[in-house]
N, C-alpha and C positions, 0 to 999 in steps of 0.2 A: 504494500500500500504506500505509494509514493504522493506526495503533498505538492503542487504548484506554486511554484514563489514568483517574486517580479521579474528575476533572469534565470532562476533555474529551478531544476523539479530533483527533487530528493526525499529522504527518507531518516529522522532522527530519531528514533525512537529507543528511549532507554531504559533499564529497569534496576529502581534503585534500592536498596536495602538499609534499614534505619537498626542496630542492632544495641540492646543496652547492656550495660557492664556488667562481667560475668555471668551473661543471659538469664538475668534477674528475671524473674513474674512482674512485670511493674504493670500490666495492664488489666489486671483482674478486677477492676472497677469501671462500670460501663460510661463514668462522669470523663474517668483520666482517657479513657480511649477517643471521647468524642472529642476532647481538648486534644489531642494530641491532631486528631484528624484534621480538627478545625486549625491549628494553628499551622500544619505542613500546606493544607489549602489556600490557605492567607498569600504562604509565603509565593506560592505556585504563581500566585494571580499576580503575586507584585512584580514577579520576573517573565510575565507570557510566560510559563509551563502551562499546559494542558495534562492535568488528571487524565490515563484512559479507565486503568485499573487497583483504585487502592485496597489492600487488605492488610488490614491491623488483628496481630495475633499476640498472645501475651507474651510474649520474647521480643518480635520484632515487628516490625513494619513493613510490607516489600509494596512498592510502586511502580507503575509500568505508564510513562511520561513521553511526550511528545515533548522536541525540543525547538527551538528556531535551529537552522542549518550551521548558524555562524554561532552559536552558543557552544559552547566544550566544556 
């Protein structure tokens, strides 16, 4: 699935892993998981990220993002 830009058509899609210290339980509270969600979203929107697929488990986090082409 390639994306159309002004001069070229590509493909950035990455998948990111948010992982906590000595893969603690730290999400077993359904309050700290939506805070957690809500604040990765925030950050998404501030930077043009596009969410495709977020899943928040009680270890980690893994996200699958659309990125601009010229972002790394």
């Amino acid at each position: 699935m390639y994306r159309h830009y002004r001069n070229s058509v590509g493909s950035n899609l990455k998948s990111i892993q948010i992982t906590t210290k000595y893969r603690y339980k730290m999400m077993r509270k359904e309050e700290i998981k939506i805070y957690c969600k809500v604040s990765i979203e925030e950050a998404c929107k501030r930077h043009k990220i596009e969410i495709v697929m977020p899943r928040i488990l009680e270890k980690t986090t893994h996200f699958s993002v659309w990125m601009n082409p010229w972002t790394s």
